[in-house]
N, C-alpha and C positions, 0 to 999 in steps of 0.2 A: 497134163495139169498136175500140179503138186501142190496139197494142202496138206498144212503142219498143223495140228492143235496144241494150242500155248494155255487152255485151261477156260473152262467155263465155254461160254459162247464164244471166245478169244480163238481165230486164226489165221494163217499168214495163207493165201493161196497164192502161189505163182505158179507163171506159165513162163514160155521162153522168151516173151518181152515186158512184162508185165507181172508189177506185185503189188498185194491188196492186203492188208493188215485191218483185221475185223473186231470190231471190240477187244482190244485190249486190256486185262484186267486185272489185277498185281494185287493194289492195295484194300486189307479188310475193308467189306461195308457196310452200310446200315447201323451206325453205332459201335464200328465193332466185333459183329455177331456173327458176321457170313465172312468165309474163308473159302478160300479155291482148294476145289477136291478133283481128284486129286491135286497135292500141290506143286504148282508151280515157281516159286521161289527157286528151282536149282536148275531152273533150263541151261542148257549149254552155252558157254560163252558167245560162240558162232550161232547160236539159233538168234541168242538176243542181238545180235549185230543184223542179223535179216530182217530183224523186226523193224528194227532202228533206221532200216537204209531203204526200206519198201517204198514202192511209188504211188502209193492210194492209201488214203487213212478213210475207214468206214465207221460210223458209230450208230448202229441200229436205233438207238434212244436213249432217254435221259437218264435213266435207272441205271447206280450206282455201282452196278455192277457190269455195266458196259458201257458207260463213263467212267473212267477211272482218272478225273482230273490231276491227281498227283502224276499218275504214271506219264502223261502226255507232255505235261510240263515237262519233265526230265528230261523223257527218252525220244521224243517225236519231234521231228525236223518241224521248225516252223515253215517254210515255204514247202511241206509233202500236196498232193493237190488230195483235200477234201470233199468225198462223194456226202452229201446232205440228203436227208430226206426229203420229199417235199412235202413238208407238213404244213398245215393251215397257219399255223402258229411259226414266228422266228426263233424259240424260244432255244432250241438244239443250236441254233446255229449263232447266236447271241451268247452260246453257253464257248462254243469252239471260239469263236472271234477272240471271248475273254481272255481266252490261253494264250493267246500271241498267235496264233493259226489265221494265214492273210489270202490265202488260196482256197478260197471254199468256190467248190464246184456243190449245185441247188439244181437237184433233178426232178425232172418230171415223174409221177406216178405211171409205173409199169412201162416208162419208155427207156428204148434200150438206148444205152451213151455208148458210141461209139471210144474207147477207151489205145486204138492204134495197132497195128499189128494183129488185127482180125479178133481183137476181144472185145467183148462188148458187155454190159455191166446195166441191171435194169433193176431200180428199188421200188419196191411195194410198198405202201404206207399203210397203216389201221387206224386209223382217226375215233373210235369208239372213248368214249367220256371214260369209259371203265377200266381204259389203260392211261387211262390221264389227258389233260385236254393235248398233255406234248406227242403224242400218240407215238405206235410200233412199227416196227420193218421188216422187212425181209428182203435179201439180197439173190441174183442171179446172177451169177458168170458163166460166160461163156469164149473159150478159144478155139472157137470153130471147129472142135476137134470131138470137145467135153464140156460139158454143163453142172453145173454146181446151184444147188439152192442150199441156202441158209435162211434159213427159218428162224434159228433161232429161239428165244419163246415170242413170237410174232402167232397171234390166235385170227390168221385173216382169215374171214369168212368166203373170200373172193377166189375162188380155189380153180377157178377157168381162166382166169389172168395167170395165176403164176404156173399154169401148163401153158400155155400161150405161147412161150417164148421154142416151145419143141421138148425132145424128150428129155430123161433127166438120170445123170452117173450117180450123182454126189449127193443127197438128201439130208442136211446138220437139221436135228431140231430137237427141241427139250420136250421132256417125257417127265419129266418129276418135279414136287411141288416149290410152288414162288411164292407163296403169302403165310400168311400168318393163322390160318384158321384151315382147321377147327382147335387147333393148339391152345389159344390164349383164351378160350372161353373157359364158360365157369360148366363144365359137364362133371356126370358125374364119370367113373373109369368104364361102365359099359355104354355109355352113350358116346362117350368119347372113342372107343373102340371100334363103334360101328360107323363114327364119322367120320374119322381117319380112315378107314377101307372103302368106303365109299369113298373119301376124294380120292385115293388111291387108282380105284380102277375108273373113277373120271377119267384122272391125268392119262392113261393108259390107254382107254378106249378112246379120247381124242387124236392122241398121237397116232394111235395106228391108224385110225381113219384117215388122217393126212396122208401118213404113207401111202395107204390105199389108193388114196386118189391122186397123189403124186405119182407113185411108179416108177419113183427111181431103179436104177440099178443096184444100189448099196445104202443103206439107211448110218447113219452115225449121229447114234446120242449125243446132246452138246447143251448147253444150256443149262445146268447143275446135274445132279444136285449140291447147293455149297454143304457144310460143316460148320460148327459150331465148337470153340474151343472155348470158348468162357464156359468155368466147370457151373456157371449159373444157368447156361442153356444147353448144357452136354444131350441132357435127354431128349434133345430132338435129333438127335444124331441114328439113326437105321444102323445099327449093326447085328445083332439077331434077327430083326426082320420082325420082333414083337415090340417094340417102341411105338409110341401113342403119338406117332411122328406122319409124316402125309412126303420124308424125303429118300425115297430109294435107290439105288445107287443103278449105275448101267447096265450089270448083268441080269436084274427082272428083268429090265426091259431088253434085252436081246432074246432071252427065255420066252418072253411075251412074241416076241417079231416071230422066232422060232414058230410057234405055235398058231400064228393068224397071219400070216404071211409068208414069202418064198424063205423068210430067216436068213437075208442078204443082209445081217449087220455087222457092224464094223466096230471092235473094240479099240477103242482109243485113250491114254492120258495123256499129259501135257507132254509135249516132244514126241508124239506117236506123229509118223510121216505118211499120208497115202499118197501113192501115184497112180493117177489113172489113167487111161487110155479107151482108144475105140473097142479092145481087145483085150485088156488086161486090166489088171490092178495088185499092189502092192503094199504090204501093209509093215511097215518098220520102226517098233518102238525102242523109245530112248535106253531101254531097261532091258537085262536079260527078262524071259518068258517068266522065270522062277521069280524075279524081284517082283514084273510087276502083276502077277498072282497073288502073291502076298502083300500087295495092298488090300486087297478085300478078303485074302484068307484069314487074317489077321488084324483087321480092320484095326482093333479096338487096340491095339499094342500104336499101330501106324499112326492111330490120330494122340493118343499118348504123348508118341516123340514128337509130333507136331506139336501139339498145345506146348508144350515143354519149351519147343522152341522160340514158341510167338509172345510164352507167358511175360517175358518181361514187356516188349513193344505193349500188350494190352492192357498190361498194368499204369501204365505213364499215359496211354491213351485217355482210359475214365481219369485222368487227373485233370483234362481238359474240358472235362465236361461243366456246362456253367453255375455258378453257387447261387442258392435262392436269391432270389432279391424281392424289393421291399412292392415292387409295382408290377408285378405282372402281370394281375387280373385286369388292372387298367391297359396295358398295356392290348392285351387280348381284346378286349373292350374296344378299341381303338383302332384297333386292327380288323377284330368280323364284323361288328356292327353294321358298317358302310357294305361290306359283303354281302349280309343278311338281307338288308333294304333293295342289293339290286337284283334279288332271286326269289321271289315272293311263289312261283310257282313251285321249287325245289324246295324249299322251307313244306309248304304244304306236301310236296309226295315224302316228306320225311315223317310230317305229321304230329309230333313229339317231343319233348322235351331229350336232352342226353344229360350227360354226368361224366365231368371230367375231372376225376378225382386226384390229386397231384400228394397226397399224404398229410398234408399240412392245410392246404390248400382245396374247396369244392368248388368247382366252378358247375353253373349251369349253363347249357343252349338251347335257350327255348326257342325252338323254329318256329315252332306254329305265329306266334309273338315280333320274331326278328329281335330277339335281347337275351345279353349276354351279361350274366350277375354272379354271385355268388350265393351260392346251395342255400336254402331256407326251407329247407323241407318238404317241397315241393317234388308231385311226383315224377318219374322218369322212366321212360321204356328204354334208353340204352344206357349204358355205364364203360367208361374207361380207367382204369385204374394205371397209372402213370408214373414213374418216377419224375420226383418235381424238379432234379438235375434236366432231365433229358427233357423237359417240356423248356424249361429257360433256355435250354443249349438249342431247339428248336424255333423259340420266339425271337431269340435275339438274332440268329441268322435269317430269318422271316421267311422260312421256308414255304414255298406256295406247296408243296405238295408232301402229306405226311405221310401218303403210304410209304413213300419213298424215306423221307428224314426218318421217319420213326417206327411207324406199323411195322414193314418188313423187318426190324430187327427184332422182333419180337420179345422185346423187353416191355412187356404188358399182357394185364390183362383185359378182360371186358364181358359184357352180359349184356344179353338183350333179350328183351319178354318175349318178342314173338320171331318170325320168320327174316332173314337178310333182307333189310333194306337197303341197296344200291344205290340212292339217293344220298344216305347219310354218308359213305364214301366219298361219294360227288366230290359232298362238300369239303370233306380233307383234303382231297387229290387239287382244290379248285379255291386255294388263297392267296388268289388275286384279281384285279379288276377282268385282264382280257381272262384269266380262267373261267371263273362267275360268271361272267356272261356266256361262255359256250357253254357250261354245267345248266344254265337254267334254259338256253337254249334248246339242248337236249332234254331236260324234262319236259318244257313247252310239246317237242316233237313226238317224245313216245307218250304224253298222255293223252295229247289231242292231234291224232294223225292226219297229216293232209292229202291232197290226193293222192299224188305219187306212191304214199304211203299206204294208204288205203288200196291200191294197186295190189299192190306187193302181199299185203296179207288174206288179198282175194286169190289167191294165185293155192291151188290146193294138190297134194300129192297122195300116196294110196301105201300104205306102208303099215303091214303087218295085219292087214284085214281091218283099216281102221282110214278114213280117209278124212284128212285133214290139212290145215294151213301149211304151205308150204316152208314159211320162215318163222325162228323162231322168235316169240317174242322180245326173249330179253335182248338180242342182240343181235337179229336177225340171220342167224349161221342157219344154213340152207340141209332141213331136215332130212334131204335125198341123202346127204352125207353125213350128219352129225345126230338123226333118230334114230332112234334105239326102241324096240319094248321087251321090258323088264317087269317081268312080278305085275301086270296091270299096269303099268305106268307105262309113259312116255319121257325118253331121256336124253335131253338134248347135250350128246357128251364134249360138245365146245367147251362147256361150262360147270354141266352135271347138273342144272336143271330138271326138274321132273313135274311131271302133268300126270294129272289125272284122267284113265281116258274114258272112264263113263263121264265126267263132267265136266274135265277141261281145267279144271279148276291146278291153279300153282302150287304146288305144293313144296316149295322152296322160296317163295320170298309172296309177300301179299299185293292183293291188288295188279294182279296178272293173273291172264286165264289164254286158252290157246282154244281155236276151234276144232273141234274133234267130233269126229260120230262110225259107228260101224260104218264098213263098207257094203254093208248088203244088209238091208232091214228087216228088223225080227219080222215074224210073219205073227200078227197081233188079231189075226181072223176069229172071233170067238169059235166056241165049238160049241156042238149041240150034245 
């Protein structure tokens, strides 16, 4: 088997009958903001013809960065046969259709498709609210010879399914951060310091637990981190390693593997070629050794020439972005309102008023209410602070989901009085009718659990001298894997969650608590 990386989660694998082109991702996204690191724009003439001519298009999910609608249009054979996720939702595959794409193949979760010539192809879906109602994947190939997971950043909980399929050569998955925080909040520089190292070694200590319980043969970082070339978000760019940033590049994390594992990783950039075998493996980048070292030796000169290059495209880009106009708030109005009214229970685990400030413009959400006005002085626990271009350029293509249009490009700020509420997320990632109803659905489910439910958080494990619920609350990742204790706590590092374990109590987002108690009880005998 031969995997190419073309950048980001983006690769071509082929085998001797059989080629599969996985997320392909070319053009900036998010606004803008995010850039393939390293870049990709100068792959080989012949690599981009493999790409062009490959027999499987794969697109793990909706995020803009593994959809690259521009690039597919252009470069992607309309009749290539399309492996779909099988998401509850048509929403992926209503997005491919768009394109002119008339071959969709729509697979079943964790079954393997037989794909001819002894290879077989089997996608994982994560259906979790918190990756959006269009949910995440992960891929397995296999050529009877050698086995490939791409993980991608797919955060499955379900970690006995994607060994399932036998052991594993090839292990792609992202190690560095995907959202927006703790960045855009209002900290002050040492709270901010210590919440940026802390997601830090979230990201970090998740990843290698996967490893861990994958067991690949060979680990390869994939899935960012991107770059930021608008000089208005440069400072989230890692290149001393003291940036107030949560985005690292792949040599921590091989440093990391080094260190908590066999250190089987695999450095890769775009046109880096591994071949693997029962016996071997081969590792051949596009670059001499000395070029591509001085991409990170040098980082900050490398993304220089870059920004340099992209500056004009970036420039003409915000010229597209949409000009005030006279009705938005109506507009918006008209748009959540009917939202609001069909999710009565998410409104309540929100709880609160928010504030979505556009500069000219105060818009309120009051959840608790279901209405949607303009600021009057009224109080608020969360605040967004917005450009009022990028709120109209977002309203007017009606985007159902904003982490996606907008959050992730991290052109904002925001403030919130107390702990993360994942609820108020919900509700950006979920405008539209079929999202709303799975958003409120999911609240319905984790605030008032039914049986099955109720099963599962009876279910208790023994870790660390401390015996407790086996899953975790926020998203049920199975604590045999993803528990941690740190400093007293309890840290569920799917997510970076943390408990408290004299009480239990959430100590990262409210109204969540985990069952916990010593595993052997104090001896409370009085004494005489």
């Amino acid at each position: 088997m031969r995997v190419t990386s073309i950048g980001h989660a983006g690769m071509l694998i082929e085998t001797a009958s059989v080629s599969i082109v996985c997320d392909p991702w070319f053009q900036p996204a998010f606004l803008g903001s995010w850039f393939v690191f390293p870049r990709n724009d100068q792959l080989s003439p012949a690599l981009r013809q493999r790409i062009e001519d490959a027999d499987y298009l794969y697109i793990s999910h909706l995020h803009a960065d593994h959809l690259d609608e521009s690039f597919l249009r252009k470069h992607i054979k309309r009749d290539i046969a399309v492996l779909v996720p099988g998401y509850p939702t048509r929403e992926l595959e209503r997005r491919i259709r768009a394109l002119g794409f008339t071959n969709i193949i729509r697979t079943i979760d964790t079954e393997e498709l037989d794909l001819g010539h002894g290879v077989t192809a089997a996608i994982h879906v994560e259906t979790s609210i918190t990756d959006g109602p269009g949910g995440d994947s992960a891929l397995v190939v296999s050529d009877g010879s050698t086995r490939l997971v791409d993980q991608n950043d797919c955060r499955t909980t379900d970690l006995d399914a994607l060994r399932s399929h036998g052991p594993v050569d090839l292990h792609f998955l992202q190690y560095s951060g995907a959202i927006w925080y703790p960045m855009v909040y209002d900290e002050t520089p040492h709270d901010m310091r210590r919440l940026c190292d802390a997601k830090v070694e979230s990201q970090y200590a998740r990843a290698i637990n996967y490893v861990k319980a994958i067991d690949a043969r060979y680990v390869v970082p994939s899935a960012g981190p991107p770059v930021f070339l608008d000089p208005e978000l440069s400072h989230l760019n890692v290149i001393t390693g003291d940036e107030l940033s949560i985005f690292p590049d792949q040599r921590g994390f091989i440093e990391r593997l080094q260190r908590h594992w066999r250190g089987n990783g695999i450095f890769n950039i775009p046109g880096t070629q591994i071949d693997i075998s029962p016996d071997s493996v081969t590792v051949t980048h596009p670059l001499p050794q000395a070029d591509v070292d001085a991409i990170f030796d040098d980082k900050a000169a490398y993304l220089a020439t870059y920004a340099s290059d992209w500056s004009g495209w970036l420039d003409d880009y915000k010229q597209t972005w949409a000009q005030p106009s006279d009705d938005l708030l109506e507009r918006l109005q008209a748009w959540w309102r009917p939202l609001l009214a069909i999710a009565p229970h998410l409104r309540q685990a929100i709880g609160a008023n928010a504030l979505v400030r556009t500069g000219d413009l105060d818009i309120l959400i009051d959840f608790p209410n279901g209405e949607v006005r303009r600021h009057a002085g009224e109080p608020f626990d969360f605040s967004f602070d917005i450009p009022r271009r990028l709120v109209e350029t977002v309203a007017n293509e009606q985007a159902v989901d904003w982490s996606n249009s907008l959050f992730l490009s991290c052109r904002f700020s925001a403030w919130r009085r107390g702990p993360f509420n994942e609820y108020l997320y919900n509700f950006f990632k979920s405008l539209s009718v079929v999202r709303i109803r799975r958003a409120e659905a999911e609240a319905i489910r984790k605030r008032f659990p039914d049986e099955e439910d109720a099963k599962d958080l009876a279910a208790e494990i023994e870790l660390g001298g401390y015996v407790m619920q086996r899953y975790c609350p926020h998203r049920r990742a199975d604590l045999t894997v993803f528990g941690e204790i740190e400093d007293g706590s309890l840290v569920c590092t799917l997510h970076g969650w943390r408990f408290d374990l004299g009480t239990g109590r959430c100590l990262t987002a409210d109204d969540t608590a985990i069952r916990v108690r010593p595993s052997v009880e104090q001896d409370v005998t009085p004494t005489s």
